[in-house]
C-alpha positions as CSV (number, residue, x, y, z in Angstrom):
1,X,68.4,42.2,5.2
2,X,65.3,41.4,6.8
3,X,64.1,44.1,9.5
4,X,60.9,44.2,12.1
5,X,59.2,46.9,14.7
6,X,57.4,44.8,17.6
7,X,54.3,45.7,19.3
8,X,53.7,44.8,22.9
9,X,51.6,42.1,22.8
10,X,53.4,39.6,20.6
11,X,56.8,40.2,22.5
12,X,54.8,39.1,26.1
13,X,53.1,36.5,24.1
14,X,56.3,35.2,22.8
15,X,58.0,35.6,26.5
16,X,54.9,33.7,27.6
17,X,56.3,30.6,25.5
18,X,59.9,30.7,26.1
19,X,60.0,31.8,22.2
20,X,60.9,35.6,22.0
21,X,63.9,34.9,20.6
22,X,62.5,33.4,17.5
23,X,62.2,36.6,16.3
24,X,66.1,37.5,16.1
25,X,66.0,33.9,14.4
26,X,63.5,34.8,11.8
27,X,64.3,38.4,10.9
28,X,67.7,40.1,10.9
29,X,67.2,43.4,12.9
30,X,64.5,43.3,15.5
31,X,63.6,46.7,16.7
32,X,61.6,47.8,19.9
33,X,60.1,51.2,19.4
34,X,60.6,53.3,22.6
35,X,57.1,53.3,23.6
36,X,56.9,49.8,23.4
37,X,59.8,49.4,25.5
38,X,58.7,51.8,28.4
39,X,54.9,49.7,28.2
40,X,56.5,46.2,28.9
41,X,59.4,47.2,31.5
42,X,57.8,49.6,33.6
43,X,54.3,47.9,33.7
44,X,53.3,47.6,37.1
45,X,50.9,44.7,36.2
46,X,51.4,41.9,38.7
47,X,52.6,39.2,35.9
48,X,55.7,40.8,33.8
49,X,55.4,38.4,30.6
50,X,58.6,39.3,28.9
51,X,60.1,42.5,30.9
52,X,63.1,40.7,32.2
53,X,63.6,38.7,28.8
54,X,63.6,42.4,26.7
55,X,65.8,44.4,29.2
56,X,68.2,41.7,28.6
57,X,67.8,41.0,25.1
58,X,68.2,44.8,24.5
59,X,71.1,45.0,26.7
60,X,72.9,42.3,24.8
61,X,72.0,44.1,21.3
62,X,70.0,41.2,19.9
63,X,67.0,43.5,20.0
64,X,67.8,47.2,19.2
65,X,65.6,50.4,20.7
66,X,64.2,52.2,18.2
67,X,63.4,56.1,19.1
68,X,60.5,57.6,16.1
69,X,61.6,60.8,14.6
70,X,58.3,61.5,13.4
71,X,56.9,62.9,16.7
72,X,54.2,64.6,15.2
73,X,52.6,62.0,13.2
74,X,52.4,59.8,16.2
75,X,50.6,62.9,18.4
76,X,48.2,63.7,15.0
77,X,46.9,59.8,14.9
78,X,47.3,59.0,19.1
79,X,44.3,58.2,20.7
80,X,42.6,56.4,17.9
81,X,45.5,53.9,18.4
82,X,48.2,53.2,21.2
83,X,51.6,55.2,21.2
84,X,53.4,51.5,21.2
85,X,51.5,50.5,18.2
86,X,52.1,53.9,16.0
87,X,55.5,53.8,16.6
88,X,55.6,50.6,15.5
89,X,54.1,51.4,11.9
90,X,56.0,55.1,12.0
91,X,59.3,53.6,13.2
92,X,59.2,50.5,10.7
93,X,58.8,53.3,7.6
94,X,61.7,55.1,9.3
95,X,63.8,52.0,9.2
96,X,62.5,50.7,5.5
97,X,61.5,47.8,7.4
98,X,58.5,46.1,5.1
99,X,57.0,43.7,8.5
100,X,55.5,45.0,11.7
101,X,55.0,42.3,14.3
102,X,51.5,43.4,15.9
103,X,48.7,41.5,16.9
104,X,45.5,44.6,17.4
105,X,43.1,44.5,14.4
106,X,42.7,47.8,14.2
107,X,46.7,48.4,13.9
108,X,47.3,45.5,11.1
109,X,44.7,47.8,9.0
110,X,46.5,51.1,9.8
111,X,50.1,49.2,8.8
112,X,48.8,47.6,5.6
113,X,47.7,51.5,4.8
114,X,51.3,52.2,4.9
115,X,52.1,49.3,2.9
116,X,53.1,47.4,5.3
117,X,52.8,43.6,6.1
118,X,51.8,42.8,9.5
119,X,52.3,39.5,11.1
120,X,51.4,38.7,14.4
121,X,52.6,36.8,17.7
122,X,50.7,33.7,16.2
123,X,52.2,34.0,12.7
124,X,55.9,34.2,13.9
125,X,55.3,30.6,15.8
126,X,53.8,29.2,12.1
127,X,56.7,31.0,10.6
128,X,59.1,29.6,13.3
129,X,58.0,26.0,12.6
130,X,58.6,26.4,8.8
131,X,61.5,27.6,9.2
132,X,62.2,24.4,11.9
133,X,63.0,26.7,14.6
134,X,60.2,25.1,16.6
135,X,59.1,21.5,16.2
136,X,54.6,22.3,17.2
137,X,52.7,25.0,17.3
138,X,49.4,23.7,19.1
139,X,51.3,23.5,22.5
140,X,51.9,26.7,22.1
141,X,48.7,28.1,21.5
142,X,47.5,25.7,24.8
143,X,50.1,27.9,27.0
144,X,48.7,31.4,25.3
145,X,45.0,30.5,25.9
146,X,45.7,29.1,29.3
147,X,47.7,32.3,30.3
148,X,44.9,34.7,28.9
149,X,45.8,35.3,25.7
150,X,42.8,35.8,23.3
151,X,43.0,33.4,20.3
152,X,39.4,32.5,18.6
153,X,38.5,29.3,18.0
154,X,38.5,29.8,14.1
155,X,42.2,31.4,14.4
156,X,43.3,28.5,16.3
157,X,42.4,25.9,13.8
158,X,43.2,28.3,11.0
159,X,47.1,28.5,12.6
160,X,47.4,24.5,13.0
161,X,46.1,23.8,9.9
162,X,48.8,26.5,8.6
163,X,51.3,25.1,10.5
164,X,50.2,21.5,9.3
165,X,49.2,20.0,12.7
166,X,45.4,18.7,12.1
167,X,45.3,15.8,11.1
């Protein structure tokens, strides 16, 4: 039984490309942590990348909320990281999950410190393709870089030649 917490940003990245459901494809349980939850649907940013797509996916039970018990150790380490992404790593222990979805740098290191593997909105489309539940990756990535989503240049040729798309 494969299990996942998701961070913010790969679930709006993912909405961004029609492909948030890939993750209930990929992994058995997908679970939202609370604070990730309130982030994306009561954002009052003028584009809502995946608010609509996670109330209803959450409604329906194909994603599942995920309320941390371990209050204080989110207060003890917030501020040095984002509620959303220590409830991610907190709620994922919690859960004996062994994979956080979560794209912030600083966040992948806290997760691998909790042994942890952390994969990220641009390693769930590789995965996706291996798995054939996508048939490309790079137009994709095109629709994340032109909707503002930072990808470097050496990540985006590291992720099509992982996904076998350069020629």
């Amino acid at each position: 039984m494969s299990r996942v917490t998701v961070n913010s940003t790969p679930i709006i990245g993912l909405s961004i490309v029609g492909q948030l459901t890939l993750l209930s494809e990929l992994f058995d349980e997908v679970y939202v942590p609370e604070a990730v939850y309130q982030e994306i649907v009561h954002n009052h940013a003028p584009r809502h990348y995946g608010k609509e797509e996670l109330k209803r996916l959450v409604s329906e039970g194909v994603f599942r909320l995920y309320h941390v018990k371990n209050r204080s150790l989110v207060e003890s380490l917030y501020g040095k990281f984002h509620a959303g992404e220590l409830e991610v790593i907190i709620g994922a222990k919690e859960l004996g999950a062994q994979v956080v979805v979560i794209d912030e740098h600083a966040a992948r290191s806290l997760s691998k410190q909790f042994l942890l593997r952390p994969i990220g909105t641009i390693g769930v489309l590789i995965l996706g393709k291996k798995n054939r539940k996508i048939a490309e990756v790079k137009p994709l990535l095109d629709i994340l870089l032109e909707n503002g989503f930072y990808l470097s240049q050496r990540l985006y040729r590291e992720a099509l030649s992982l996904a076998e798309e350069i020629p």
